[in-house]
N, C-alpha and C positions, 0 to 999 in steps of 0.2 A: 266788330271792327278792330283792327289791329293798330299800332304805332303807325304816326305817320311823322319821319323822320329828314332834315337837314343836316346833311354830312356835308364839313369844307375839307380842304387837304385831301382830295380824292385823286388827285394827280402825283401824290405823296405814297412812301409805302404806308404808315401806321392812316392817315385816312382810307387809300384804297381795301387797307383788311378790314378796317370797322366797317366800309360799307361792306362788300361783301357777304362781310358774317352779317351783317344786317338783311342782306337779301334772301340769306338763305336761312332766315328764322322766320317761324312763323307769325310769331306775335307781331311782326312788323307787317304793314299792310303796304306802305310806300316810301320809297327814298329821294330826295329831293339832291341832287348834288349841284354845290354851288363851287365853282371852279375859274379859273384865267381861262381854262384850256378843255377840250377834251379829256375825260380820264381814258378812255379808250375800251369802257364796257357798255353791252347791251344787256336788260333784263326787264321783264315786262312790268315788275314793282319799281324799275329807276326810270326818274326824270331828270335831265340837266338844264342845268342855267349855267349861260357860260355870260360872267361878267368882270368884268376886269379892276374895278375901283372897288375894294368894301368897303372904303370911307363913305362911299354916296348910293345906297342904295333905293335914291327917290327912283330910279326909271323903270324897278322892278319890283316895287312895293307889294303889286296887286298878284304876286307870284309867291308870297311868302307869308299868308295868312292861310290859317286852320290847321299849322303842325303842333304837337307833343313835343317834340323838342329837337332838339340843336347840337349836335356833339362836334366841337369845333375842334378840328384835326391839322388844321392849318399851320405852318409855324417856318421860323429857318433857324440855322444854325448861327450863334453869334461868329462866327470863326470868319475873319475877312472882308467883316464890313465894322462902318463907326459904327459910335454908341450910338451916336442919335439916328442914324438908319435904322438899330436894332431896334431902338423905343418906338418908331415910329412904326415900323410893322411888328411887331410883337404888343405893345401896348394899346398904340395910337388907333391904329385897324382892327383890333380884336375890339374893343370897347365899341368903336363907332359901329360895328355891324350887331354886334349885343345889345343896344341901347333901341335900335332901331328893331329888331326880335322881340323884343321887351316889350315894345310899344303895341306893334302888332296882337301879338301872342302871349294877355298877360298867364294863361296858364300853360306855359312851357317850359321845360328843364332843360338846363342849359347846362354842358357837361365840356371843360376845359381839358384839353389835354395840353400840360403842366411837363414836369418831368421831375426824377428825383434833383435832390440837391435845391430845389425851389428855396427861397427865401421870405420866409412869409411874414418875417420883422422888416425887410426892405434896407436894412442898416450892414449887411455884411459885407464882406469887401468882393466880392465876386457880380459883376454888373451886371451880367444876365440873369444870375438867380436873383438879384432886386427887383429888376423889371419883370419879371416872372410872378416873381411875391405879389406884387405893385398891382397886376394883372388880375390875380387870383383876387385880391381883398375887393378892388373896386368891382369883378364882375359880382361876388357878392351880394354887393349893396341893391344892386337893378333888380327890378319889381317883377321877377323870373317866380315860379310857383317854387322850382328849387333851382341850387347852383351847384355844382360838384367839379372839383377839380381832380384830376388824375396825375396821377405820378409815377407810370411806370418807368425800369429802366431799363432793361435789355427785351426786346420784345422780335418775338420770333413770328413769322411768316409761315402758314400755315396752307391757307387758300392755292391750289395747284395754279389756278387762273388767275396769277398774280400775277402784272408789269410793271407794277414801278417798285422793285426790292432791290435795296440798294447793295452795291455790289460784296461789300464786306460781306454784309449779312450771309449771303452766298455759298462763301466756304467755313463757316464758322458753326454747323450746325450740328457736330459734334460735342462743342463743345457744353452746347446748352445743356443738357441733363445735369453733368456736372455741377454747372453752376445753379441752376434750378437747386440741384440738392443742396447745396454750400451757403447758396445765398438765395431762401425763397423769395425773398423782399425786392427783388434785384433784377426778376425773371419772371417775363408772361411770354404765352402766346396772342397774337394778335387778334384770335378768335375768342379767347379769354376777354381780353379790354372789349370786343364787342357784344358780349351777351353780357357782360357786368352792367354795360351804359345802358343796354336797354330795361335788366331788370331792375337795376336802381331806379329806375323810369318811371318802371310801374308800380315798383314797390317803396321806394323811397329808401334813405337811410341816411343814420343817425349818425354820419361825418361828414362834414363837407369833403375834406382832404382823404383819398384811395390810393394808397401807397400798393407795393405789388400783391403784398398777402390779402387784403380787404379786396383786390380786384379778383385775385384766384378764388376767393370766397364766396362773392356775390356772382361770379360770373355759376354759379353749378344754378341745377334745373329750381 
């Protein structure tokens, strides 16, 4: 029997690639995607739930017991809203639906996607890498089999049957190799951060925190 997997952020590009590369692995047996919306794929290993509060997940409890784990892809950019909107869904919403996974599911891995620059003393002067840090320590603490936090930074789009790549990304795909070579740490592909999440899964490992090289690392067979 294979992984059986909860991907959020699937209406997002870095969630819609992890699942993907999720579907198209074998080791995974199903994907559970929890979403506001449609992502807009069909595939015989994906099931949707489309729910719209993750702070209150009593009305679909009975829908999110018996997974291996959770790779939460969810996220927004602080650029254009307060601080307290950011805390509030980047903090406040990632914890309440983790807490509630937790309960469910005590032996599931829970896999944050983080980004570089994270601040995991909570003290620097940059708000979102605080509430990020903030994020990372307390999922942590939750009675998760494991917890991992990811950090990549430029992460490339790989999957053909891809719709939600944002438009930058687009034309910019030249430049990757480049910067891959310049700055390994710096630079994944999307299909990368998804066989990393799943084999850390099965296999565990010895950091919480997967910067881009740890992710190019564990993602090989």
């Amino acid at each position: 029997m294979g992984l059986k997997i909860i991907i959020t952020g699937t209406t997002g590009m870095v969630g819609e690639g992890v699942m993907l590369q999720c579907l198209d692995n074998p080791k995974v047996e199903k994907v559970l995607s929890i979403s506001r919306k449609p992502n807009g794929h069909s595939h015989p290993k994906l099931e949707e739930l489309i729910h719209k509060d993750f702070s209150d997940l009593s009305t679909v409890e009975n829908q999110l017991t018996g997974y291996d784990a959770c790779f939460f892809c969810a996220g927004i950019s602080s650029v254009g809203i307060s601080k307290e909107e950011y805390e509030r869904i980047t903090y406040d919403l990632t914890l309440a639906f983790a807490k509630t996974l937790a309960r469910l599911n005590s032996e599931m891995t829970f896999t944050y996607v983080s980004g570089q620059g994270t601040d995991s003393s909570e003290k620097g002067r940059s708000h979102w890498a605080r509430i990020k840090g903030k994020t990372e320590n307390d999922l942590r603490k939750l009675p998760f089999k494991q917890v991992f936090a990811y950090r990549p930074g430029v992460m490339k789009p790989v999957a053909t049957n891809s719709l939600h790549v944002l438009s930058a990304y687009k034309y910019f795909g030249w430049i990757y190799p480049i910067g891959r070579k310049l700055f390994p740490n710096g630079f994944n592909t999307l299909a990368e951060v998804g066989d990393s999440m799943v084999n850390v899964t099965l296999k565990g490992y010895d950091k919480f925190i997967l910067n881009g090289k740890e992710i190019t690392e564990t993602a090989k067979p």
